[in-house]
N, C-alpha and C positions, 0 to 999 in steps of 0.2 A: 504494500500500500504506500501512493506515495508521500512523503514528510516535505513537513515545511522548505528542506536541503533540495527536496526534486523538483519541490514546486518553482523555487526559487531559479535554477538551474533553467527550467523550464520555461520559465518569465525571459530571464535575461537571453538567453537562445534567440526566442520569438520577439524579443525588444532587438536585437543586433538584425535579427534578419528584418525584419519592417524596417527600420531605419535603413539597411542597406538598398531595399527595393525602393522607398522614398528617393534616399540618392542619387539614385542610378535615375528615374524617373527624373530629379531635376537638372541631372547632366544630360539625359538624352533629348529633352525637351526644349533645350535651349540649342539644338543643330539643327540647320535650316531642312537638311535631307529628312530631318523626321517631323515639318512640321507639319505635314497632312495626316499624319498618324495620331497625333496627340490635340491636333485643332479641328478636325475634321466640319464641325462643324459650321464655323465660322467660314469655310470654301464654299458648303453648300450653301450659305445663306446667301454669295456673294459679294461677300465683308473680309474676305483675305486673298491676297495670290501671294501665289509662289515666290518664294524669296528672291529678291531680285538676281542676276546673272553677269553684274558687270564687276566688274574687277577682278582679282584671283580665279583661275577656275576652283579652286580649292573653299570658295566661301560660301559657293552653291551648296555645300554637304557640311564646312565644318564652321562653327562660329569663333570666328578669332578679335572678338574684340572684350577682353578681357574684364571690362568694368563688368559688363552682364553677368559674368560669373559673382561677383560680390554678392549679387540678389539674387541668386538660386532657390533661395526657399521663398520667395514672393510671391508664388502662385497660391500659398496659404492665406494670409489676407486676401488676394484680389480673388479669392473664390468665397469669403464670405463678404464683400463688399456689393455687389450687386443684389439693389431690395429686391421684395419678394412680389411687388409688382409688374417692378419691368423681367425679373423673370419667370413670370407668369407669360407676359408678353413674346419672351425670348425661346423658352421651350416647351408651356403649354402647364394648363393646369394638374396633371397625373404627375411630371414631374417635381413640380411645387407642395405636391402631397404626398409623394414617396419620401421625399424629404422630411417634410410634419410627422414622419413614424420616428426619425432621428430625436426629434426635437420631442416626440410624447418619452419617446425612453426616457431620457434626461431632465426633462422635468417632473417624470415616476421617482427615478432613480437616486437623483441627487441628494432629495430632503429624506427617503428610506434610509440610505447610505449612511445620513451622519445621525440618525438616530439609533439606525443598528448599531452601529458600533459604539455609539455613547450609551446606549442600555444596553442593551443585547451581548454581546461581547465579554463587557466586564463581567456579567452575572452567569455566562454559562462558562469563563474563565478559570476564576475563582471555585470551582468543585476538583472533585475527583472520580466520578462513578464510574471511569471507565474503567478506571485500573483496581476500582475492586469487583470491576464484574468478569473481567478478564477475556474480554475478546478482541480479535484484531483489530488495533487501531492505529492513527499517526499521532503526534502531538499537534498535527491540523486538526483532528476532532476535540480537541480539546478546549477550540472555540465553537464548537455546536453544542445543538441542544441535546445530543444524545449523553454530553458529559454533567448533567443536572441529574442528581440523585433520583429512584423512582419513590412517588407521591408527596417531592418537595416544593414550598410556596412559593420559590420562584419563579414557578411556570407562568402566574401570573402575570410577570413582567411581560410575556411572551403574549398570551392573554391580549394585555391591552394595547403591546405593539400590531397585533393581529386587526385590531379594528383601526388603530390609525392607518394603518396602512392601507388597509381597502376603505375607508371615508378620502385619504389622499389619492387613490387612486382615482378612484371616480371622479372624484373632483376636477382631475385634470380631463377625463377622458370628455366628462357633460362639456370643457368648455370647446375639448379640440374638436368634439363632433357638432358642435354650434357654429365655429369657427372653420371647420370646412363647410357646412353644410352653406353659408351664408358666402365662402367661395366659390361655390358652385353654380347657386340663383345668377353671384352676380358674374362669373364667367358667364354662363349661359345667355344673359341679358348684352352683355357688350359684344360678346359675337354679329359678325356678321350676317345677314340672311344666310341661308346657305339652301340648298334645295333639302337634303334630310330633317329640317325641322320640319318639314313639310309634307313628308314623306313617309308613307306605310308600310311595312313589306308582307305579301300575304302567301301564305303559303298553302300545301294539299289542297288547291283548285282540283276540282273534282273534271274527268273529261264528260266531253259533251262529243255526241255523231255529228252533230249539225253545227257546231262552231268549231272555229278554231279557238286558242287559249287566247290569245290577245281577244278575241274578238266575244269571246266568256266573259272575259274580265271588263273590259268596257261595258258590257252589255248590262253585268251586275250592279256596277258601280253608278251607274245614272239613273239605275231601278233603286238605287236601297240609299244613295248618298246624291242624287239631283242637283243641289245647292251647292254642294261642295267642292264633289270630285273636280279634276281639270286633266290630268291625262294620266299616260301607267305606260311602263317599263317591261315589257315578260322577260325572263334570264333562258339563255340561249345556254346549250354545251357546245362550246364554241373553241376548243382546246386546238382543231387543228391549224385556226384559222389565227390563235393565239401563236404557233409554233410559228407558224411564216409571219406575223409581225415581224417576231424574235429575230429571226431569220435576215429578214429586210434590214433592220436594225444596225444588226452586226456587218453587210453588206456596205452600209451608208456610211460606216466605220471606217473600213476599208477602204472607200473611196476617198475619204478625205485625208487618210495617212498617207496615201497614194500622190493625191496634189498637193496638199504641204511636201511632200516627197521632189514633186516636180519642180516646185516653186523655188528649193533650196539647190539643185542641179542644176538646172533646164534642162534634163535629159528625160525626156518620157520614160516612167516606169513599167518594167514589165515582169507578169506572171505564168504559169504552169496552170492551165487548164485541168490539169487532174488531181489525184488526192494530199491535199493539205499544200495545194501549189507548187510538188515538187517534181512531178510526172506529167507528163501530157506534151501537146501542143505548147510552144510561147507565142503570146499572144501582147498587146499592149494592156496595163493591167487598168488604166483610167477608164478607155472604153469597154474593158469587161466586165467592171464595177458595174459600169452604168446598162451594159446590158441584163446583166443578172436584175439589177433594181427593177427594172423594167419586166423582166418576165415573172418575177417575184408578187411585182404587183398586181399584176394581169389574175396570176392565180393568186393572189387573195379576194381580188373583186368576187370574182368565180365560186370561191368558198366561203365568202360571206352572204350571196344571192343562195347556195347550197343549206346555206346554216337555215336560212330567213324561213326556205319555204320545207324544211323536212319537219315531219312529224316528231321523228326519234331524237333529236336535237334541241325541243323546245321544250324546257323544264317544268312541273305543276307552280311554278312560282312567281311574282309578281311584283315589281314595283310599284307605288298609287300614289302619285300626288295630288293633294287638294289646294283647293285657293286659300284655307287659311289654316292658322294651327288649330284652331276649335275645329276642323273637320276634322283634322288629321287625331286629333286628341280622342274625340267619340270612336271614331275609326279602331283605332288600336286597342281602343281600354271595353271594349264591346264586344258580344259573340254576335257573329254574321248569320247564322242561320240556327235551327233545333238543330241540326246535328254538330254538338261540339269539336268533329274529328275535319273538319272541314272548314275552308277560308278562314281558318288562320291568321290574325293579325298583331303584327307586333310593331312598334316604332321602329323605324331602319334604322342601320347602324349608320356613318358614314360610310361612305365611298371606302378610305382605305382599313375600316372597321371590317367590313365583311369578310365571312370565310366561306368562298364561293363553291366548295367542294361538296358542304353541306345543304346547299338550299335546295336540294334533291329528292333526298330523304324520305322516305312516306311517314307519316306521323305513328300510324301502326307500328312500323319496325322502331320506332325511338324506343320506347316502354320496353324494347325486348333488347334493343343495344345496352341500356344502362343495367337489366339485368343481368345478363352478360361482365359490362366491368364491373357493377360487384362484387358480382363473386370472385371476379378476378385479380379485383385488388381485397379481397381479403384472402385469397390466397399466397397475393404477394406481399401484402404486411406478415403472415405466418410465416411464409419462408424464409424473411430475412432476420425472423430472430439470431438465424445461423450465423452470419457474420458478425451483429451487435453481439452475440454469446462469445465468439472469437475476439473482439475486440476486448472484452472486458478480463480475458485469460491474460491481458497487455495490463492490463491497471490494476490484477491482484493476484499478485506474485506469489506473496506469503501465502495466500490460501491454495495455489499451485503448489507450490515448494510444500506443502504439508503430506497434499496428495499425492504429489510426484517426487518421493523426493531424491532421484536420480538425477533430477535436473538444478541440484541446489548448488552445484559448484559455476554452472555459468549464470544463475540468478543474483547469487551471495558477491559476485565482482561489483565493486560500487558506480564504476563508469559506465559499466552495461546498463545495471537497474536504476541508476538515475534518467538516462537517455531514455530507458524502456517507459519509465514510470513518469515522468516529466513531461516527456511531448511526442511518445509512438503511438499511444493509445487515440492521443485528438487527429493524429494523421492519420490513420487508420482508418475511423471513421468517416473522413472527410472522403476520404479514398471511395467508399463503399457508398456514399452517398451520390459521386459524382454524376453516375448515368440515371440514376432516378428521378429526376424530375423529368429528364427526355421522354421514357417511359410514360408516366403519366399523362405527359403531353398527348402523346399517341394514343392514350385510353378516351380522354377528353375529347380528342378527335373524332374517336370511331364512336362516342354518344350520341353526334348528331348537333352541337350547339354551332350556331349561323354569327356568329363574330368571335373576332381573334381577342378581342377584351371577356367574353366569357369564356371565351377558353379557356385565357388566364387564369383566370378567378376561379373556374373549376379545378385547374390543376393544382392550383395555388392550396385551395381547399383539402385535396385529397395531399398534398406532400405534408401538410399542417397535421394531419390527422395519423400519417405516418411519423413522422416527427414524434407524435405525442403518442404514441402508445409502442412503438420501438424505441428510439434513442430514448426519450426520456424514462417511460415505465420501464422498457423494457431493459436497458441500463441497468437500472435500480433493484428490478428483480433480480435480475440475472447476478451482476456484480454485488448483490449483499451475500446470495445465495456461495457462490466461490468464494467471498472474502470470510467467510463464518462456514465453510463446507463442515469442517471438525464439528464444528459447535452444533449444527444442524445435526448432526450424526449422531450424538451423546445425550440429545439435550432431549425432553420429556415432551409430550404435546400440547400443555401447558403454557411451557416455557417460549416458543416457537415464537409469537405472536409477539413476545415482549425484545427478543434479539431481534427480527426482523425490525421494530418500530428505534430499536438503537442505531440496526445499521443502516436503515434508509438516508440520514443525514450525512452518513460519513460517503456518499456518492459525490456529494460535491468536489470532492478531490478530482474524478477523473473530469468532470464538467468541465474543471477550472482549465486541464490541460489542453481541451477541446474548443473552448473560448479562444486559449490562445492563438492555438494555429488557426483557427476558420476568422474570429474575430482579428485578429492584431495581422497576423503575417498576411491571412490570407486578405484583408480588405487592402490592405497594402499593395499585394500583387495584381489585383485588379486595377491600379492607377499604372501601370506598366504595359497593361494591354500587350504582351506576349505574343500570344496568339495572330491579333491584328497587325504587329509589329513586324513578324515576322513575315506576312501573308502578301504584305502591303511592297515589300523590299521585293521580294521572289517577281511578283508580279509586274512593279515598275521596272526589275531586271529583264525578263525574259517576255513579258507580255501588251507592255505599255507602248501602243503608235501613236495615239491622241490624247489630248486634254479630257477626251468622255471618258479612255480607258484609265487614265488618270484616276480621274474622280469617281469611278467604278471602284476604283483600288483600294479605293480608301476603309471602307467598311466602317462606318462611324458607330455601325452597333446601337441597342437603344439600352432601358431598363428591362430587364428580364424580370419581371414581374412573377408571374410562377414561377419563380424557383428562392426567388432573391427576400420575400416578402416572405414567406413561411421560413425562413431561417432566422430572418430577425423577431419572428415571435418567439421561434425557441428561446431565446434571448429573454424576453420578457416571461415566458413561462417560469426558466429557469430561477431570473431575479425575484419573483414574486415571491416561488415556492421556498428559495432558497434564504431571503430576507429574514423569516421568521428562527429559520432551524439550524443556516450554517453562513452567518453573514459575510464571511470572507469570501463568497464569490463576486457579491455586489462592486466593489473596486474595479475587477477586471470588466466587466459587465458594463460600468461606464467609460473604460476604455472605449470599445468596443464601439458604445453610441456616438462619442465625438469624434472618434477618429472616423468612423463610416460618415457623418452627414458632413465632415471637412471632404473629402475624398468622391463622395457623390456625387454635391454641389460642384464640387469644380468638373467631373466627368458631365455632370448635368449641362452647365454652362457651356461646355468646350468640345463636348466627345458625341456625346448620347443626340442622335435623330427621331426620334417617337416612329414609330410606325403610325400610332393612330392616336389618335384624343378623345378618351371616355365621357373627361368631365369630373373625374376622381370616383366614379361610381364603386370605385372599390374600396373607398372608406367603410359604410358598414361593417365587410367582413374583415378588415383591419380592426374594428371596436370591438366586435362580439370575438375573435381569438383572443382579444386581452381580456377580453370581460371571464372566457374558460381558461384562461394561464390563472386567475384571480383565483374564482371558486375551486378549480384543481388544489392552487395552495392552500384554499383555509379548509377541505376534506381531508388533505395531507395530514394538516397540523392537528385535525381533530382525529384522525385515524392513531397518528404519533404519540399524543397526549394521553389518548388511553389504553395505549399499553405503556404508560411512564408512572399509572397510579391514580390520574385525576381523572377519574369518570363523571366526576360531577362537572366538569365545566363542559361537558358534553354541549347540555343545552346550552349552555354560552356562548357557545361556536357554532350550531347551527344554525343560529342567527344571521350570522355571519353569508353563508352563499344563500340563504335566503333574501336580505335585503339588498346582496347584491343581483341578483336576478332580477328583482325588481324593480332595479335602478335602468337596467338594461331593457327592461320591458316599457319602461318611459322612454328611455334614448330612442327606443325602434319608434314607437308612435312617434314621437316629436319629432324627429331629425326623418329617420330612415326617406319618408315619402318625398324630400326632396331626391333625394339618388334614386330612386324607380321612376318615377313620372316628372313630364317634361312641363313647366307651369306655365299656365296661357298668358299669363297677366307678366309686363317684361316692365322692369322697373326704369 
């Protein structure tokens, strides 16, 4: 188990490497060659070029003017200096709220913080119960609550830190979810018209002998909505005709690296009529450009008159615009006919909201697709207990070493089991974690939901719920279970319930080492963008002819909302739960929040392109995980406390996730209806 020595070890590790990636991030960001990598942003908006090209060839790629290096770490202010107005303006409201999850941690976190450890700490410090109960512990347990003697009055202290903490909790939550909710009206209201405020989407149109689907839908819409309606849209499977855009595209590309080509020689360029332009005929490559565009386009005309009039090509689905938002409002919030499996209405996503894959779907087969991932993701939450059981064989040695104890000469080495114990267990996990929210992606998908924003949020859903019943439960089970194996084994059936309720707190330890690397190193490492760093260099080497493939190159990436957002609730699950019982994690924990909303905002500001704009509709399910990271900790602490002796504070605590339910049962009425429904009345 690890001790104060590994934790420490572990810190300072995950503190040199974060700092190191910071570094490295502000030497590499100050070369001209990498500034489409780390500004990408500022290219597409059309607010930056390319570093100029006169002087040195050597100043195109390296920056040699010394004073900029003095202010290397400037990009820290000047990412929290831009209000939270103009960048509302600058990258949309999702990212101005993905940020407010930063800013709810820490203003949770802070006032916990110093009150845990001004009560909380001294009082469960001051005992000794663990060393007369005799089971595996560190002298890190020895600031939790499992080292308070059983049925002593200190618990109390605990007791009434338990309700400050969830009356501050809330407190913050009622104002952050007032405070986006009233971000949201007023985003919505200063927006532009835009045609989807206007706009229906209808889906399972029933077929008709005697009409076409366009000519259904109009026919409906002037029968049931007269005043309103104004035209409609039907969705086309339009993929091949999608392909030769592409096609053309890349063609046009070509032609133009070809006359910039010319321009810079005066020598006409020439190509290889055959594969990858290396075989064939030579030909002039200007005029081959332009004949390919040309027959290119001929057959697109061709397969979009093809798309227009085929049966099998036009989907049951339907755009509808009306002439005002009160059409469109009735329209959406209304059933069209007695059979509720039919015309279908919902307010359209945006333009680059939708996921056009899905507006196909029969509505029948939905109900049988999500039965389906059901059970499939509860088969895959079961099966991964396997690797969270393995990880947790990394964070308790000693209860290895007891079972095995063949293996005590390479655990007993101090450099091994500090490294092991300090910070393999939190990589391990992060390891095991990495392809899973992909996964889930792809479950969300085959559901059937018609926008890339509820995809999110569905996935987002299901990894939050993985989160919380593997890594977290399943952690605690597993790893109390190994770390007390002996004790388990000896001990009476009695007894069971009151060592499990000891060693549930002493999990904070592996948490701590898991924080480190996923919080400190790993949020660090995404201000380096690797990946894109890499992708970006390869591509302007070997692939880049134009300015388009340029700014192709670039990959600016957005918020990875499903994956990114149910990780920082682990966060707050963990601080909630962990506040009361083993307050030494909360310090790392508000690492974690400042360093991620420094690092974010400036990826926000600089890096991140949104695919789409919701509008923050994913606040809700940001308030209600916090709201179950809460009640989780105060079931904890009443599960804990009565195997420590005080069964009478029972009802005192279950007070506790009852009035917070029903604080959360007001946030929904009060707040939630702005995030679902679009309000007619624009301020």
């Amino acid at each position: 188990m690890a001790t104060i020595y590994d934790i420490g070890l572990g810190a300072a590790f995950n503190i040199v490497t974060a700092t190191i990636f910071l570094l490295i991030f502000a030497f590499l960001r100050l070369q001209p060659v990498n500034d489409r990598v780390f500004f990408p942003k500022w290219y597409l908006k059309g607010m930056r070029d390319s570093p100029s090209s006169a002087g040195a060839a050597v100043n195109k790629y390296v920056n040699l003017d010394v004073r900029s290096y003095l202010k290397f770490l400037s990009w820290m202010p000047a990412a929290l200096k831009m209000p939270e107005e103009e960048l509302i303006e600058h990258a949309g409201l999702d990212s101005v709220v993905y940020l407010r999850i930063y800013l709810t941690g820490l203003k949770i976190f802070v006032p916990i913080t110093i009150l845990a450890f001004g009560v909380l700490v001294p009082v469960n410090w001051t005992n000794d119960a663990l060393d007369d109960l005799k089971v595996v512990h560190s002298d890190i347990d020895n600031l939790s609550i499992s080292n308070i003697p059983y049925g002593s009055k200190r618990f109390i202290a605990h007791l009434v830190m338990a309700y400050v903490f969830m009356f501050w909790t809330c407190y913050v939550l009622k104002n952050e979810y007032e405070r986006v909710a009233t971000m949201r009206l007023r985003f919505l209201a200063s927006e532009k018209r835009r045609p989807d405020q206007f706009t229906v989407l209808v889906r399972n149109i029933p077929p008709d002998p005697d009409e076409s689907v366009s000519e259904l839908v109009e026919h409906f819409f002037l029968v049931n909505h007269p005043d309103h309606y104004l035209k409609h849209q039907t969705v086309y499977n339009a993929n091949k005709l999608a392909d030769l855009v592409e096609k053309k595209k890349k063609m046009r590309n070509w032609l133009d690296y070809y006359q910039n080509k010319f321009e810079r020689k005066s020598k006409r360029p020439t190509t290889k009529t055959g594969f990858l332009g290396c075989f064939g005929s030579e030909v002039d490559a200007i005029d081959h450009c332009k004949s390919e565009i040309e027959k290119i386009g001929k057959e697109e005309a061709e397969e979009r008159i093809k798309v227009m009039k085929d049966p099998k090509s036009i989907m049951p689905a339907a755009f509808v615009s009306f002439r005002s938002r009160w059409g469109a409002a009735v329209c959406a919030q209304t059933q069209q006919t007695s059979n509720p499996t039919l015309w279908l209405t919902e307010w359209a996503p945006e333009p680059r909201d939708v996921y056009w894959s899905n507006l196909s779907i029969p509505f029948v087969s939905l109900t049988v697709r999500r039965l389906i991932i059901g059970v499939a993701f509860f088969f895959l939450n079961f099966f991964y207990v396997i690797p969270i059981a393995f990880v947790q064989t990394l964070a308790n040695l000693e209860g290895i070493e007891k079972a095995l104890p063949f293996l005590k000469p390479l655990i007993e080495s101090p450099s091994i089991k500090s490294f092991i114990q300090g910070f393999l267990p939190g990589l391990a996990l992060k390891i095991f974690l990495i392809v899973l929210p992909t996964i889930l992606m792809y479950m969300s998908q085959f559901e059937g939901l018609i926008s890339q924003s509820s995809l999110e949020r569905r996935t987002a859903s299901k990894y939050f719920i993985f989160l919380f019943f593997n890594v977290f439960l399943g952690s605690i089970v597993t790893g109390s279970a190994l770390e007390q194996l002996n004790t388990y084994l000896h001990a009476s059936a009695n007894d069971i319930p009151r060592i499990i309720g000891v060693a549930i707190p002493m999990k904070a330890t592996f948490f701590i080492t898991y924080v480190m690397v996923d919080g400190w190193a790993g949020v660090s490492l995404e201000i380096l963008r690797i990946r894109a760093f890499v992708l970006y260099h390869l591509k302007n080497f070997f692939l880049v002819k134009t300015e388009k493939d340029r700014e192709e190159a670039m990959d600016p990436g957005s918020i990875c909302f499903y994956w990114s957002e149910p990780r920082i609730q682990l966060y707050f699950l963990l601080g909630l739960v962990y506040a009361a019982v083993t307050p030494l994690l909360l310090p790392f924990i508000l690492v974690f929040f400042a360093l991620g909303y420094v690092v974010y905002r400036h990826q926000i500001i600089n890096v991140y392109h949104q695919r789409y704009e919701s509008g923050a509709q994913f606040w809700p399910n940001v308030h209600l995980r916090i709201i179950v990271a809460l009640i989780a900790s105060q079931l904890l602490l009443l599960g804990l406390l009565s195997t420590k002796g005080l069964e009478e504070a029972t009802p005192v605590l279950l007070v506790l996730p009852i009035l917070t339910f029903w604080f959360h049962k007001y946030c929904t009425h009060r707040y939630k209806p702005a995030f679902v429904r679009n309000p007619l009345q624009r301020r």
